[in-house]
C-alpha positions as CSV (number, residue, x, y, z in Angstrom):
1,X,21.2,-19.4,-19.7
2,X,18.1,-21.7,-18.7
3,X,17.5,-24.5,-21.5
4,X,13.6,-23.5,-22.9
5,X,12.6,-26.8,-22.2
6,X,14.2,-27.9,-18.7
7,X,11.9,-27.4,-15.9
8,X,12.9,-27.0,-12.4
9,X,11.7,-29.5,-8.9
10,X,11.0,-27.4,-5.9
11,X,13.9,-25.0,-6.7
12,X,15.5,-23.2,-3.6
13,X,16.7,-20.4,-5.1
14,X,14.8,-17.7,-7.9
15,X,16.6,-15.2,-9.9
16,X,14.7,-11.5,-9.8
17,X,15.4,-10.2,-13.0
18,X,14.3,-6.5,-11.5
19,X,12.7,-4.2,-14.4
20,X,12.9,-6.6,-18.0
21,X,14.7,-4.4,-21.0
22,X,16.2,-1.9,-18.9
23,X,18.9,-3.5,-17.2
24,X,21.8,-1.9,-18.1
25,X,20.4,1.7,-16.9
26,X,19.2,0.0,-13.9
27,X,21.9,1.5,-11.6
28,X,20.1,4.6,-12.7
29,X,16.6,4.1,-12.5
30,X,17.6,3.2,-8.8
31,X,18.2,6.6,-7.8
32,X,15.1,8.2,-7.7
33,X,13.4,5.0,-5.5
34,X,16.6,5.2,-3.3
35,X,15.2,9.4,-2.6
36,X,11.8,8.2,-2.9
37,X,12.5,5.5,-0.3
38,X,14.8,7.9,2.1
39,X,11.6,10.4,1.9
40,X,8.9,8.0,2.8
41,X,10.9,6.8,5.8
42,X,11.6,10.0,7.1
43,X,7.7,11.1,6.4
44,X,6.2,8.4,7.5
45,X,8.0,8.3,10.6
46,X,8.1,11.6,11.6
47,X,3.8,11.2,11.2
48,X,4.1,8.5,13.7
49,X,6.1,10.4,16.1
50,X,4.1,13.4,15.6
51,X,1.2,11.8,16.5
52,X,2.0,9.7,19.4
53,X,3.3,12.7,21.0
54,X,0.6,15.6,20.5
55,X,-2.1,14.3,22.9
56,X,-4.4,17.0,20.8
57,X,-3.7,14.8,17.8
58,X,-4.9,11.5,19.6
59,X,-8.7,11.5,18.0
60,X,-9.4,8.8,15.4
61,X,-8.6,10.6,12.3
62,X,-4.7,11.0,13.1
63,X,-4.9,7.6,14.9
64,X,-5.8,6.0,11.7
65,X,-3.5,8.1,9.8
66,X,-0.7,7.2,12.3
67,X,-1.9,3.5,11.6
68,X,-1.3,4.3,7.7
69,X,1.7,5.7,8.3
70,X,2.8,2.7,10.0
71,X,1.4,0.5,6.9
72,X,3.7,2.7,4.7
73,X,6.1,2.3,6.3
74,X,6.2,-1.7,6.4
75,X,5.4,-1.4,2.8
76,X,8.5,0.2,1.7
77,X,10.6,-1.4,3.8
78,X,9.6,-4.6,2.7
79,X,10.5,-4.2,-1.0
80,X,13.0,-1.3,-1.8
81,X,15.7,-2.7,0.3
82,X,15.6,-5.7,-2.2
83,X,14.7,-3.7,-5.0
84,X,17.9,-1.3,-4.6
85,X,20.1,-4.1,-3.8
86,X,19.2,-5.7,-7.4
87,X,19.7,-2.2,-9.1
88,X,23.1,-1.5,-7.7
89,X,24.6,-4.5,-6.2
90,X,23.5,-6.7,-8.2
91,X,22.1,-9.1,-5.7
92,X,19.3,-10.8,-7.7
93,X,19.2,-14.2,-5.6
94,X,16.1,-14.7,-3.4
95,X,15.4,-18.2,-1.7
96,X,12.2,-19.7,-2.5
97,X,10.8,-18.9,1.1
98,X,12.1,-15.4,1.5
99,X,10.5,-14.6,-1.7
100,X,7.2,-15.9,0.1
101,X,7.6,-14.3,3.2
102,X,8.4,-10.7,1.3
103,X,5.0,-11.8,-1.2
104,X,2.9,-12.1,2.2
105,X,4.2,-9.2,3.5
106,X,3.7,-6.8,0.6
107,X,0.0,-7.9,-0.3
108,X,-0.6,-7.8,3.3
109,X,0.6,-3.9,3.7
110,X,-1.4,-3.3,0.7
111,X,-4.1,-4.9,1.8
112,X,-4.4,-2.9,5.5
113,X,-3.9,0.6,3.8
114,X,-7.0,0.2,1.5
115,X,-9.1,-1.5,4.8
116,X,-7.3,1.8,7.0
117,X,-8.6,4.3,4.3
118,X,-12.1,2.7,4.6
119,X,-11.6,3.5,7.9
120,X,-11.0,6.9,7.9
121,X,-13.9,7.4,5.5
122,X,-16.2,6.2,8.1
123,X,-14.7,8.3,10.3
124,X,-15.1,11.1,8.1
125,X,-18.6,10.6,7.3
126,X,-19.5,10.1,11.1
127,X,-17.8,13.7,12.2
128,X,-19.5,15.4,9.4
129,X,-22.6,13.4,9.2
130,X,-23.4,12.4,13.2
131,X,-20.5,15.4,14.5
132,X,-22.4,15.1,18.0
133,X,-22.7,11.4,17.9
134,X,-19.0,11.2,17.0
135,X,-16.9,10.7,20.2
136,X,-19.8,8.1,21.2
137,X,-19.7,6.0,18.3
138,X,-15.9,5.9,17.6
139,X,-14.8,5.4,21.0
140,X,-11.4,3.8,21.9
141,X,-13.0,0.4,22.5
142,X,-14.5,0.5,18.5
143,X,-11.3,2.2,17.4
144,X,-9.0,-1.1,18.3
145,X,-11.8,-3.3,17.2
146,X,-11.2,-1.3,13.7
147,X,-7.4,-1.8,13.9
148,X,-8.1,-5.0,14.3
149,X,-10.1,-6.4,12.3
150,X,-8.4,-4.3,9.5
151,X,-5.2,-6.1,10.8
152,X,-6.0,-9.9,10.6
153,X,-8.8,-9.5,7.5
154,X,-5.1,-8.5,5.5
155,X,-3.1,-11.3,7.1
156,X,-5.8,-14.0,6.9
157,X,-6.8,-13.6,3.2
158,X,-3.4,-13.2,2.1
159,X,-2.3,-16.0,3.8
160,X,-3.5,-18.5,1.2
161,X,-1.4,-16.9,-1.8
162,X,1.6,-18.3,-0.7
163,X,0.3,-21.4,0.9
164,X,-1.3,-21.9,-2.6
165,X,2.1,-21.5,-4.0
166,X,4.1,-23.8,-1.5
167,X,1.7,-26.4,-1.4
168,X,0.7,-27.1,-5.5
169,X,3.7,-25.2,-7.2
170,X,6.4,-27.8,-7.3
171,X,7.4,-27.7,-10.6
172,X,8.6,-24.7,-12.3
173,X,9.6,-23.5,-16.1
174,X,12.4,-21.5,-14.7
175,X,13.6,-19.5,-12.0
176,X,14.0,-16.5,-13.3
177,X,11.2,-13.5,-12.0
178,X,10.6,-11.3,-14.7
179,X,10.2,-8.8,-11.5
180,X,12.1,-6.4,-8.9
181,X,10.0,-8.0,-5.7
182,X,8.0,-11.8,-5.5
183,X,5.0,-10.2,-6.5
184,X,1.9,-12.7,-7.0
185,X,1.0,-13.4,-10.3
186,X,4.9,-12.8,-11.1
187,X,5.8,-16.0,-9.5
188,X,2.6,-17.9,-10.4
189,X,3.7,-17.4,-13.7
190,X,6.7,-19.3,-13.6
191,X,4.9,-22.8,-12.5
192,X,4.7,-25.3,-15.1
193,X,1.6,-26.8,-13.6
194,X,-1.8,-26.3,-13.5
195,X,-2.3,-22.5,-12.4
196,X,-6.3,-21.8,-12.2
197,X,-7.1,-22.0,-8.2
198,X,-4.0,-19.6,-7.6
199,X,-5.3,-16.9,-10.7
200,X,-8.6,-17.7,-9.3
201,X,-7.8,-16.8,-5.6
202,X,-5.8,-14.0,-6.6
203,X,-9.0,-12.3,-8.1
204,X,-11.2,-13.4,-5.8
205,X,-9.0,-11.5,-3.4
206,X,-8.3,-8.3,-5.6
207,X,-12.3,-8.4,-5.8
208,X,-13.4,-9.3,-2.2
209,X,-10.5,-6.7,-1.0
210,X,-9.9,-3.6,-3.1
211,X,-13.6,-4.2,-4.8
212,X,-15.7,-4.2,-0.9
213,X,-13.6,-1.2,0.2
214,X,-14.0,0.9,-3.0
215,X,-17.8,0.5,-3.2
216,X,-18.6,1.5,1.0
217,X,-15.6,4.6,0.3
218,X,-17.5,6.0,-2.4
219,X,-21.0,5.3,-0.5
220,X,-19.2,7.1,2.7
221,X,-18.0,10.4,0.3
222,X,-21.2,10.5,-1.7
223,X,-22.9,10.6,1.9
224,X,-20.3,13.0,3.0
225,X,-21.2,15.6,0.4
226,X,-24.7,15.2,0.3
227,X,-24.8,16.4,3.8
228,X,-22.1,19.4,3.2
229,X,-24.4,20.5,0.5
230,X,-27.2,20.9,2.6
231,X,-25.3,22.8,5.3
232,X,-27.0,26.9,5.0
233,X,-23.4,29.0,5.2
234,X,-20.7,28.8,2.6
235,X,-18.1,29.4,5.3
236,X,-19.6,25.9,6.8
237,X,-19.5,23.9,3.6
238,X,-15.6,24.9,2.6
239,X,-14.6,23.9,6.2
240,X,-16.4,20.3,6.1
241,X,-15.1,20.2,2.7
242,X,-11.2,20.9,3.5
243,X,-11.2,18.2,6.4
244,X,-11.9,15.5,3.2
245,X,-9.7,17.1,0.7
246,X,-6.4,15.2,2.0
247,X,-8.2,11.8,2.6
248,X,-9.8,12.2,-0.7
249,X,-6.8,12.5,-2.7
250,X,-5.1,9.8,-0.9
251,X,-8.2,8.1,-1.6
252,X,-8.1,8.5,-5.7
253,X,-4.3,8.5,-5.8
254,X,-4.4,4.8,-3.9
255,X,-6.9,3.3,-5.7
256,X,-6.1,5.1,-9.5
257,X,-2.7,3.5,-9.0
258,X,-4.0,0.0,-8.3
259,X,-6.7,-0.9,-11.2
260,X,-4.6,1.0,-13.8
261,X,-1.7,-1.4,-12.6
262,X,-4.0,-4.3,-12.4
263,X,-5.0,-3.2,-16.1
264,X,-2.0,-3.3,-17.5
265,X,-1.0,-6.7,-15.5
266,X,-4.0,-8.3,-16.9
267,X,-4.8,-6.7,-20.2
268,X,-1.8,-5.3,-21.2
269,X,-0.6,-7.6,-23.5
270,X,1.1,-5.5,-26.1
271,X,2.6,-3.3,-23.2
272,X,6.1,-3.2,-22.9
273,X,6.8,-5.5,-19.6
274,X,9.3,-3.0,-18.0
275,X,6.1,-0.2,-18.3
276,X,4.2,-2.9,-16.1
277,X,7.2,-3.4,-13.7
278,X,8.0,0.4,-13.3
279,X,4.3,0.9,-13.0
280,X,4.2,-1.5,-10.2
281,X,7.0,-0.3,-8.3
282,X,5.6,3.2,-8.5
283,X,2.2,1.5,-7.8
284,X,4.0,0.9,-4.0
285,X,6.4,3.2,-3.3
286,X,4.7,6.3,-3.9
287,X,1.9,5.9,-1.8
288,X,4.1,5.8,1.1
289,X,5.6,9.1,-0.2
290,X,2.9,11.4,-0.8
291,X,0.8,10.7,2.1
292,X,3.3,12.2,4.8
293,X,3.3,15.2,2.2
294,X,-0.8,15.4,1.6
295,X,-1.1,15.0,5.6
296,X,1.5,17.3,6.4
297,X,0.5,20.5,3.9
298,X,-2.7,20.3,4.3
299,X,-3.7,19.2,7.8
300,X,-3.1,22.4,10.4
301,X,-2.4,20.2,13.5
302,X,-0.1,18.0,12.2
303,X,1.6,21.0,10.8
304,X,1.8,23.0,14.6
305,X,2.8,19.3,15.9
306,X,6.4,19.6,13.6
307,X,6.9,22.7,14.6
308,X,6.5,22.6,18.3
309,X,9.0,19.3,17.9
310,X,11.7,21.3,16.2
311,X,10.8,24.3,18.4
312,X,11.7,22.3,21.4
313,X,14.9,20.6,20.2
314,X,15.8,24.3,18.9
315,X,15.2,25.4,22.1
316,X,17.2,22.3,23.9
């Protein structure tokens, strides 16, 4: 055990602790993350493959999604490998830059999906809003430019969080990570220093991030249905409707997840700190589960696009 009072020098090595209070059941609690994780994987990539290879699936909507999918993808892999290893082999030791690295990773991932599902509410909002404007407007050109700028507004703002860290964090009150991945404000926690310009950057991102894309989502969907209301046939307005229902979902299920977590991380204070860790596992890893599922039941093409894979392996 850590003295209470010793304090640690630019340690090399942390300690994560993986879900406080329930460590003797967590060779148990691993299980379902280890299906979860298996499922996502699987999901995610079959999405990806789908996609690339139906050239009727190559429009913007399943190029985003396909771009999600690929998010998901990272996401999960960055953590639950770690995470499962601390469950069940009891491998808690991270080095002080891994644990970085797998920090800038994570928030990054996070980061893109929420700037990929403002994308695909624009894209939503244009096919239903401007449908004859909307192979002009998102054209392959504006599509990368998307990608892109979705793509390095993630890796630039997150950048700082462990810079911040590395650079004024030398001094620590222990190793241990109350924690099953380097999240954040997990590790921030630990310094025995002066903390304020890494809180403050950290909700100056959770603001400027989650709070930007939340505001133009809900402007794109509130534009979205204003104009299906005003379509004349009922057969019309169900169709529009269906082709949101997936995103939508994904949308509330995203987002629901991530201020109720950031609630609890914040305010919590009389929560049980293993209903905050669980929470934010399952804050990560089950996005990256349920979209393949959403996508997959309720889209029609991406549907056809399994089967006609498995029909021609079948038939190989």
């Amino acid at each position: 055990m850590q003295s209470p009072n010793r304090t640690f020098f630019s340690p090399s090595i942390f300690t994560l602790i993986g879900v406080p209070g329930l460590e003797s059941i967590q060779h148990w609690i691993g299980i379902p993350f280890f299906i979860s994780f298996i499922l996502a994987v699987i999901g995610n990539s079959f999405l990806i493959i789908i996609i690339r290879s139906e050239r009727s699936l190559h429009e913007p909507m399943y190029i985003f999604l396909a771009i999600l999918a690929a998010t998901d993808l990272g996401l999960t892999l960055c953590i639950t490998p770690k995470m499962l290893a601390i469950f069940w082999l009891r491998v808690r030791e991270i080095h002080f830059n891994s644990c970085l690295v797998q920090m800038y990773f994570t928030h990054t991932f996070q980061c893109m999906e929420s700037g990929i599902l403002l994308a695909m509410a624009f894209d939503r909002y244009v096919a239903i809003c401007n449908p004859l404007r909307h192979s002009a407007i998102l054209t392959k050109k504006v599509l990368i430019n998307i990608i892109v700028a979705v793509t390095i507004r993630a890796a630039i703002i997150i950048i700082m969080c462990p810079l911040l860290i590395k650079l004024r964090l030398k001094v620590f009150k222990t190793t241990f990570i109350s924690h099953s991945y380097c999240e954040h404000m997990a590790v921030v926690r630990l310094a025995a220093v002066d903390t304020k310009v890494n809180k403050v950057y950290g909700l100056f991102v959770a603001f400027s991030v989650l709070g930007f894309d939340v505001i133009f989502i809900f402007i794109s969907y509130s534009l979205i249905f204003r104009a299906v209301f005003k379509l004349p046939q009922k057969e019309a307005r169900l169709k529009a409707f269906n082709t949101c229902t997936a995103h939508i979902f994904v949308f509330l299920q995203f987002y629901i997840l991530t201020f109720f977590t950031s609630f609890i991380h914040r305010f919590g204070f009389n929560v049980a700190p293993y209903v905050h860790i669980l929470l934010s596992n399952l804050y990560l890893l089950v996005p990256p589960l349920l979209n393949p599922i959403v996508y997959g039941v309720k889209t029609k093409q991406i549907r056809e696009g399994m089967i006609k894979i498995f029909h021609s392996k079948g038939s190989a």
